[in-house]
C-alpha positions in Angstrom: -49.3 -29.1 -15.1 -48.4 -26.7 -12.1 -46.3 -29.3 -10.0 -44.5 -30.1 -13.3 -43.5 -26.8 -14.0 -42.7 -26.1 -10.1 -40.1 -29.5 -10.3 -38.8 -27.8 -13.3 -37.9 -24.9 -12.0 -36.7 -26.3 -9.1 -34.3 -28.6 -10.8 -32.6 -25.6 -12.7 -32.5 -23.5 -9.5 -30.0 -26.6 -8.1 -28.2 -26.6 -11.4 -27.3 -23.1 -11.3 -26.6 -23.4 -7.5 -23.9 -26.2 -8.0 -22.2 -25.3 -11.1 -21.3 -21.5 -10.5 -17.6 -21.8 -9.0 -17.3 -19.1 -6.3 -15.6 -15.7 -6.7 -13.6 -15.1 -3.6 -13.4 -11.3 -4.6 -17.3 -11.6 -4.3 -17.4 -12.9 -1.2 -17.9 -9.9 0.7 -20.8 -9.3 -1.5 -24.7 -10.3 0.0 -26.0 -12.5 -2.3 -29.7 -13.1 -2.9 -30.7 -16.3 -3.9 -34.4 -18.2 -3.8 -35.7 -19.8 -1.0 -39.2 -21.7 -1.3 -41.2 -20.9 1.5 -43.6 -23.4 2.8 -46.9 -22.8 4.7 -48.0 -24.3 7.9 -49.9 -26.5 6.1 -46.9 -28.0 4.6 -48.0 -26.2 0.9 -45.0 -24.7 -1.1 -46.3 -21.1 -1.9 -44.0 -19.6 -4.1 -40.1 -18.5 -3.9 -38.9 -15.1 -2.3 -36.0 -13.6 -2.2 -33.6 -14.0 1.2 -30.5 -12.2 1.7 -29.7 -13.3 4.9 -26.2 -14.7 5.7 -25.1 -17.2 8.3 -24.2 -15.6 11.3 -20.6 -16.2 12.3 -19.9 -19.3 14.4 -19.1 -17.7 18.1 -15.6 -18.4 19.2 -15.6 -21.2 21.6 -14.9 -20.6 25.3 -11.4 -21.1 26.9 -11.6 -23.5 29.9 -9.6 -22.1 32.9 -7.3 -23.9 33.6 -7.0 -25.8 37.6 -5.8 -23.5 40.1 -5.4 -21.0 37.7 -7.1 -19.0 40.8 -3.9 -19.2 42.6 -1.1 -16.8 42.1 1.4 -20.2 42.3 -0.6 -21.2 38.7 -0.8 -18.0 37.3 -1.6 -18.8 33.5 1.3 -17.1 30.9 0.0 -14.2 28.3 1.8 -13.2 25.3 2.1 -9.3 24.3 -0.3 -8.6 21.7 -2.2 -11.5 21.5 -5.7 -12.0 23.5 -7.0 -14.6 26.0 -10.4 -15.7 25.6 -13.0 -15.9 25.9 -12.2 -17.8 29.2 -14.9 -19.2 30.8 -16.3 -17.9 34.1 -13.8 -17.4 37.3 -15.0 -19.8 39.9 -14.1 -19.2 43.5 -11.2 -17.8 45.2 -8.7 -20.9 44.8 -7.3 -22.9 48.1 -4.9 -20.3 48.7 -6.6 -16.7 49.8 -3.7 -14.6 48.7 -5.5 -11.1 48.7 -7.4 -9.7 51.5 -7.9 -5.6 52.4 -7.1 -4.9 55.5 -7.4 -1.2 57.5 -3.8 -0.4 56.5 -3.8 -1.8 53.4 -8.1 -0.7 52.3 -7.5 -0.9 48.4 -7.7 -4.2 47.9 -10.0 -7.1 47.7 -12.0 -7.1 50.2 -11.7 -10.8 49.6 -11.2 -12.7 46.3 -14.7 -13.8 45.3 -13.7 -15.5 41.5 -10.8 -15.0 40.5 -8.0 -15.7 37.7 -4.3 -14.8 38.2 -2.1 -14.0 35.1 1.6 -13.1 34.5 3.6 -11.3 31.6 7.2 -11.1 30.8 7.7 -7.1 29.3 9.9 -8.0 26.1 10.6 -4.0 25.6 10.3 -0.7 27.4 7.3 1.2 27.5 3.8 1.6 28.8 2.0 -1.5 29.8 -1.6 -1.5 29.0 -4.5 -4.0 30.0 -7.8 -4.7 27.8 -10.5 -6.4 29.5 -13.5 -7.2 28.0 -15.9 -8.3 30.0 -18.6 -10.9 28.3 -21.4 -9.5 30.5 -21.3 -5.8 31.3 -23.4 -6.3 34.3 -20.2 -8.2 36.1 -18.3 -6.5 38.3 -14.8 -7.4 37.4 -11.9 -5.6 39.2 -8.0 -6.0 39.0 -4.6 -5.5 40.7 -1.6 -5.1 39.3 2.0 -6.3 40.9 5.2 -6.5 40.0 6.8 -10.0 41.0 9.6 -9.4 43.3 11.8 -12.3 43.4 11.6 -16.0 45.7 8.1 -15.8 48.0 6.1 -13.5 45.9 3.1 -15.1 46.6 3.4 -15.8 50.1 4.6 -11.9 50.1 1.1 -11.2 48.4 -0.5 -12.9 51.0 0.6 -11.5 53.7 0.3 -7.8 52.4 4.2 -7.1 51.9 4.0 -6.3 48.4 1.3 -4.5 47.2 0.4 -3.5 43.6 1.4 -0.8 41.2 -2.1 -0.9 39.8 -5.2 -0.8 41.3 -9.1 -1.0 39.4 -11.8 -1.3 42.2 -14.3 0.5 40.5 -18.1 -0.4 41.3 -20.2 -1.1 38.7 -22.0 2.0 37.5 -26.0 0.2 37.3 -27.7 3.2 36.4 -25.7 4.0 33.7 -25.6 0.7 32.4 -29.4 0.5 32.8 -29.6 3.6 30.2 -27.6 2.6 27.8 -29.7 -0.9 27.8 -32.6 0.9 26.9 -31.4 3.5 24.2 -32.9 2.9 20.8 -30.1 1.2 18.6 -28.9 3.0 15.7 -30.1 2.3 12.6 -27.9 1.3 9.7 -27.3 4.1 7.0 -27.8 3.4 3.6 -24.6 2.4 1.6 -23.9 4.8 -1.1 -24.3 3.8 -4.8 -21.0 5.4 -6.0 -18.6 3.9 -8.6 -15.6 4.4 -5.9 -17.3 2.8 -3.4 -18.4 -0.1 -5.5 -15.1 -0.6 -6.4 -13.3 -0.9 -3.4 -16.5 -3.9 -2.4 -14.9 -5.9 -4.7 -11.2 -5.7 -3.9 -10.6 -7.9 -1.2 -9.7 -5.9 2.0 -7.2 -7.6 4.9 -8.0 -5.1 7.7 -8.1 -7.1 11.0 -11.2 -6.4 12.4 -11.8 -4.1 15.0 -11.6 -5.8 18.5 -14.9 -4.9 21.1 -14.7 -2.7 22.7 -12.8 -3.0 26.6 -14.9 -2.9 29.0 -12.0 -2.1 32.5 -8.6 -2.2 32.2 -5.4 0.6 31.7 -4.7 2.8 28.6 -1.9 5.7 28.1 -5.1 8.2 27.5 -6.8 7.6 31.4 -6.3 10.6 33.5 -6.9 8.2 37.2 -4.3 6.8 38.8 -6.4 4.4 40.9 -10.2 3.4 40.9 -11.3 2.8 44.7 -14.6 0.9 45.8 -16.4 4.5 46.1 -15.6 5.5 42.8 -17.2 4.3 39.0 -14.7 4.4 36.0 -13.5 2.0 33.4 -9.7 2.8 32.8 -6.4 4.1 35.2 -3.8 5.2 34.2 -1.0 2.9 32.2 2.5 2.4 33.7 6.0 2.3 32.6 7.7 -1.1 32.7 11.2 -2.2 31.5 12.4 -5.1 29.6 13.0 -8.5 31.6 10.5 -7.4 34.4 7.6 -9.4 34.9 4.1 -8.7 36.3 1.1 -10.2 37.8 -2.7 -9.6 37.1 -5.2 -11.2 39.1 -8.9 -10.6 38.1 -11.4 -10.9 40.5 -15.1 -11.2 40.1 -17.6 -9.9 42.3 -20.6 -11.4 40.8 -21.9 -15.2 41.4 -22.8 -16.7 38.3 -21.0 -14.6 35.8 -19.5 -15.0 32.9 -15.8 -15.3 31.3 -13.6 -12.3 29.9 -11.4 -12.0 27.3 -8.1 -9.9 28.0 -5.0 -8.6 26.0 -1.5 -7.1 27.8 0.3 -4.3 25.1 3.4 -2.4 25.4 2.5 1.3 24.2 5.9 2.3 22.1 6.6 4.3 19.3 6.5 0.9 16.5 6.0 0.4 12.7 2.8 -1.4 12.1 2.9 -2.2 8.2 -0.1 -4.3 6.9 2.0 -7.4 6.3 0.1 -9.4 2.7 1.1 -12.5 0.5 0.4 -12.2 -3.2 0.3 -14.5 -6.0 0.9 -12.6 -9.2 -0.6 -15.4 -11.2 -4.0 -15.6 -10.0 -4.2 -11.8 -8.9 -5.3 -12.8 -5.4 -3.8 -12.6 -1.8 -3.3 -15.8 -0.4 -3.1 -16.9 3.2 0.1 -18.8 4.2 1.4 -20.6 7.6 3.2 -17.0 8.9 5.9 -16.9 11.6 7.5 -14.0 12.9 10.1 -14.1 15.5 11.8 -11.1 17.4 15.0 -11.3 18.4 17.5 -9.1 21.0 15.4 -9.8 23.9 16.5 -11.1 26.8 14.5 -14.0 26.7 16.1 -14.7 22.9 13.5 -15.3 19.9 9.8 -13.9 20.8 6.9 -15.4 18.3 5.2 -12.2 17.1 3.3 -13.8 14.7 2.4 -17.9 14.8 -0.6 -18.6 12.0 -0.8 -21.5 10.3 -3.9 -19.4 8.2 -2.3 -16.1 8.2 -4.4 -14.1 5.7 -3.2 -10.8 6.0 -2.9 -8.0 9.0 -1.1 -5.6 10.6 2.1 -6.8 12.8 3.7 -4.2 15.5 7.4 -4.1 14.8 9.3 -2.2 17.4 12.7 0.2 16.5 15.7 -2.0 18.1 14.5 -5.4 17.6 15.8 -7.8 14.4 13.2 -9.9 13.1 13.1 -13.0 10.9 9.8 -14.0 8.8 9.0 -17.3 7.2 5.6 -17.9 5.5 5.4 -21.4 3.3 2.0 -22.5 1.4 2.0 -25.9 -0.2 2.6 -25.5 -4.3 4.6 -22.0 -3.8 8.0 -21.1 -3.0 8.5 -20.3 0.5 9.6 -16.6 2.1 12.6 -16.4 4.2 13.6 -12.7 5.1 15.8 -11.3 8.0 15.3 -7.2 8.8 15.4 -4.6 11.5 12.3 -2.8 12.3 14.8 0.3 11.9 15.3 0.0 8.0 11.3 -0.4 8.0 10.7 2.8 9.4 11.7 4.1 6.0 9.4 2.0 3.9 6.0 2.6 3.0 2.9 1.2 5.5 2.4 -1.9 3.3 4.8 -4.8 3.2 3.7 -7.1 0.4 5.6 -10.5 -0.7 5.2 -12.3 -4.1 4.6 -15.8 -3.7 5.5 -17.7 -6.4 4.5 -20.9 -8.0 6.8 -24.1 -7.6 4.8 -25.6 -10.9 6.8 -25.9 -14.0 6.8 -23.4 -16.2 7.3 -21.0 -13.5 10.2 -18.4 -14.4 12.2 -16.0 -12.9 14.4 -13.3 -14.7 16.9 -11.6 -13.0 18.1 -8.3 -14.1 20.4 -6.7 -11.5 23.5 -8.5 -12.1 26.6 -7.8 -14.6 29.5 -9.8 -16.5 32.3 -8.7 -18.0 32.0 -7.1 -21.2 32.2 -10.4 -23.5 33.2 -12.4 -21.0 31.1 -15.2 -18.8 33.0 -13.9 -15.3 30.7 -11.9 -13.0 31.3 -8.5 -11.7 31.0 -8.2 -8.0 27.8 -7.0 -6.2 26.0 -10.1 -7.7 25.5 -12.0 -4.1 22.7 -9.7 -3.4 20.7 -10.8 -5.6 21.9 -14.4 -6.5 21.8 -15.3 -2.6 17.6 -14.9 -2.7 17.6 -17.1 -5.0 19.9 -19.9 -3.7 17.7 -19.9 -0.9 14.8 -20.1 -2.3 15.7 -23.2 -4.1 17.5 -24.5 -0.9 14.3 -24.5 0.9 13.0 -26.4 -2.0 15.6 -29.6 -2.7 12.5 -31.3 -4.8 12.5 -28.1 -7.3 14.4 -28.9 -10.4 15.0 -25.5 -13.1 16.8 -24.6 -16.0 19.1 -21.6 -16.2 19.0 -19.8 -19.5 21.7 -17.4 -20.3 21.2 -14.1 -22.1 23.5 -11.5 -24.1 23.8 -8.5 -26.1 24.2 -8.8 -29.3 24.0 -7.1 -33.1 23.8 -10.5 -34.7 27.7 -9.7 -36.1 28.7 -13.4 -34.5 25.6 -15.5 -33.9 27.9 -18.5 -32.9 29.7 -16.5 -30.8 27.0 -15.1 -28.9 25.5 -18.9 -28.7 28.4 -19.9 -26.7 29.0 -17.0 -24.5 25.3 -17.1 -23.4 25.5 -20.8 -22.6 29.1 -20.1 -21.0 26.9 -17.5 -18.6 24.2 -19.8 -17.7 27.1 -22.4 -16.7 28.6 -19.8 -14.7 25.9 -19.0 -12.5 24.9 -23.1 -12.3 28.1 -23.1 -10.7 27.6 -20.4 -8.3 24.6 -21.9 -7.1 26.0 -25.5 -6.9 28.8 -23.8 -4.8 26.1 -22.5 -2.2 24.5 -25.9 -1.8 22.0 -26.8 -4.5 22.3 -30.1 -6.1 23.7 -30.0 -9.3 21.7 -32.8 -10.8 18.6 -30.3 -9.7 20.0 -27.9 -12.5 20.0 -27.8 -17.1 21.8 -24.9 -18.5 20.9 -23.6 -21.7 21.7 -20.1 -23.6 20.4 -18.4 -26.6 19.1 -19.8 -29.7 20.7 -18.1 -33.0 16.8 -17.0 -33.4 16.4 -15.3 -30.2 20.0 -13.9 -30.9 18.4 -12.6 -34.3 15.1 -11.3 -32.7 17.6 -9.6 -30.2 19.5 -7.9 -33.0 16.7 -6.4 -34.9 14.9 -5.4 -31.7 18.2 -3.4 -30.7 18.6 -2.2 -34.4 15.0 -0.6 -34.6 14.3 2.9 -34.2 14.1 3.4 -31.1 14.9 0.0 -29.5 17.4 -1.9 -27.5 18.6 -4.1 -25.7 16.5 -6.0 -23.0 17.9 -5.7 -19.3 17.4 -9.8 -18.3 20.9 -11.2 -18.2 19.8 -15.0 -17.0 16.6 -16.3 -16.4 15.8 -19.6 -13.8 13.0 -21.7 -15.5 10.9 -24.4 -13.4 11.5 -27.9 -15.4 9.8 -30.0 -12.7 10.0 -31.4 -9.5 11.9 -34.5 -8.3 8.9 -36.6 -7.2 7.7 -36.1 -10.9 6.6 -39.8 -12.7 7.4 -38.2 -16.3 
């Protein structure tokens, strides 16, 4: 009778497991769910509560790639975006390109494993370096340089160029040693507050917080230089100019180490809105494929932003530079927009687009244009607006959609208004036709002499008046439709 009603129990466990659909708002939640522990002597004794969580999978290591020890190979970095983890620098390369000498003493004494890398500075300011080393205990160091023109390299080599920057610091053991064996903290208790249990449910978009560098150069360090004598992390960031490019070789010192991760930033005064996707329908953000290109460079458009699973984050936007944005999600309209990080500046820290729905039955109403006072012509200022719309629906050619003009009226002439509405919605079918959309892609329709009466008595009531939608653009289907 006890296994019986151990199966049965079971059973419904599993029915409740597979039929709840999943809240993503709750995902950030912990939840506790039964788990059947089972004795060494293979005996179930009982359920227990578990709130563990799989532990995130660990990113993959980047393989180096060949020669990449070489300053000839030196792999590419983009601004802003890290590199690794690599796996672990292995040798000094065929080419021994840095070696101290008694004139030249802050150096490499020799390049023991080492990776060389190179930037391009897109925009003036101060060039910083994150490294984050995936075992403290490495000794990493790093030089700086400034590529000079034809024979750089072989200039490097021979001690004619040296760097700008220079990281030679030992690694401080002792300290390390400590800090191995402090107690870790312990986690405080989350307080049981209505706020607080709020803002757990609302989805948040933050990108997370990076680890923390272990060596490399920030605007706040106070050294110039780290020598071989001397135990620090960071020196002292420096200024670099658009077009330039540099060279960061990272060396090594310990056998058998391990990889790095590293990220190059230009510190400047920038706008760095967090940059969301929402669908009104649902009441959810939604992750789309995101791209983001700078342009006035000298090296033309720079990819900011390339995601094909962009779900939400903040994007530097520097004062100077034009950008252009495109996000696209399959079933939604896409988002084309073209700005200057200039007009940003003036905008709030949060820069949120609708994405709407390409399903039929979808609807837009527009508001912010103007005809002539009984007439069907537009007033001017309309391409604002109407132009967002053509190419929305340009991106789209399988979209088909109905446009349904709307007027003003008493209910004095219900014909009338019948006909001047319709006359509207044929006006702007051929404003859109004019800027490239199909007209076979687009019905026109304008008020029926109910809605003209509902109208009337809405704007006759104490009270009332008129609503402010002059047209509205109504999904009827798409193209590849079978009814």
């Amino acid at each position: 009778m006890k296994n019986i009603k151990r199966i049965a129990v079971a059973l419904l466990a599993m029915a409740l497991v597979v039929g709840v659909a999943p809240d993503v708002q709750a995902q950030t939640k912990k939840k506790t769910t039964k788990t059947t522990k089972t004795t060494k002597k293979g005996k179930k004794s009982g359920t227990q509560k578990s709130t563990a969580q799989a532990a995130p999978a660990k990113p993959k290591d980047i393989e180096l790639p060949p020669n990449s020890n070489d300053c000839l190979f030196a792999i590419p970095l983009q601004i802003d975006k890290p590199y690794g983890p690599t796996t672990a620098p292995d040798g000094p390369g065929r080419s021994l390109e840095v070696v101290a000498d008694k004139a030249h003493p802050n150096l490499f004494d020799r390049e023991h494993n080492s990776v060389w890398y190179k930037v391009t500075i897109p925009y003036n300011g101060n060039l910083c370096i994150d490294i984050v080393q995936q075992d403290v205990w490495d000794d990493y160091d790093f030089l700086v340089y400034k590529n000079t023109g034809q024979y750089f390299s072989n200039h490097v080599m021979l001690n004619k160029v040296l760097p700008v920057a220079v990281n030679l610091a030992r690694v401080d053991s002792a300290a390390l040693s400590a800090a191995s064996k402090a107690p870790a903290a312990k986690p405080k208790p989350a307080a049981q507050t209505a706020t607080k249990k709020k803002a757990a449910e609302e989805p948040v978009f933050e990108q997370p917080a990076p680890p923390k560098p272990t060596i490399g150069m920030s605007v706040e360090a106070t050294d110039k230089m780290l020598t071989k004598k001397q135990t620090g992390s960071f020196i002292k960031s420096i200024p670099v100019r658009m077009g330039e490019e540099y060279y960061i070789v990272l060396d090594n010192r310990s056998d058998n180490g391990k990889g790095h991760t590293i990220r190059v930033t230009i510190q400047v005064d920038a706008y760095e809105p967090l940059v969301l996707f929402y669908d009104r329908k649902s009441k959810r953000y939604v992750d789309v494929d995101l791209m983001i290109l700078e342009k006035g460079g000298q090296g033309g458009e720079r990819p900011v932003v390339r995601n094909e699973h962009y779900k939400g984050g903040r994007v530097k936007f520097v004062p100077g530079f034009s950008y252009t944005l495109y996000a696209k999600r399959d079933g939604y309209f896409s988002v084309f927009r073209e700005f200057n990080a200039r007009d940003l500046m003036m905008r709030d820290t949060l820069m949120l687009y609708q994405m709407e729905r390409t399903e039929r039955g979808s609807s837009f109403q527009i508001k912010d244009i103007y005809f002539e006072d009984g007439d069907s012509r537009l007033i001017a200022g309309y391409d604002s607006v109407l132009m967002d719309y053509v190419a929305m629906f340009r991106n789209h050619p399988e979209v088909t959609f109905l446009v349904k003009g709307y007027v003003q009226s008493y209910g004095v002439d219900a014909e009338a208004d019948m006909l001047l509405s319709l006359d509207r919605a044929k006006t702007l079918k051929e404003y859109f036709v004019k800027n490239g959309i199909d007209a076979k892609r687009i019905t026109t329709a304008g008020m029926t002499k109910n809605e003209i009466k509902r109208a009337a008595a809405a704007a006759l009531d104490k009270g009332g008046g008129f609503s402010g939608v002059k047209c509205e653009l109504i999904i009827t289907g798409k193209t590849t439709d079978q009814n």
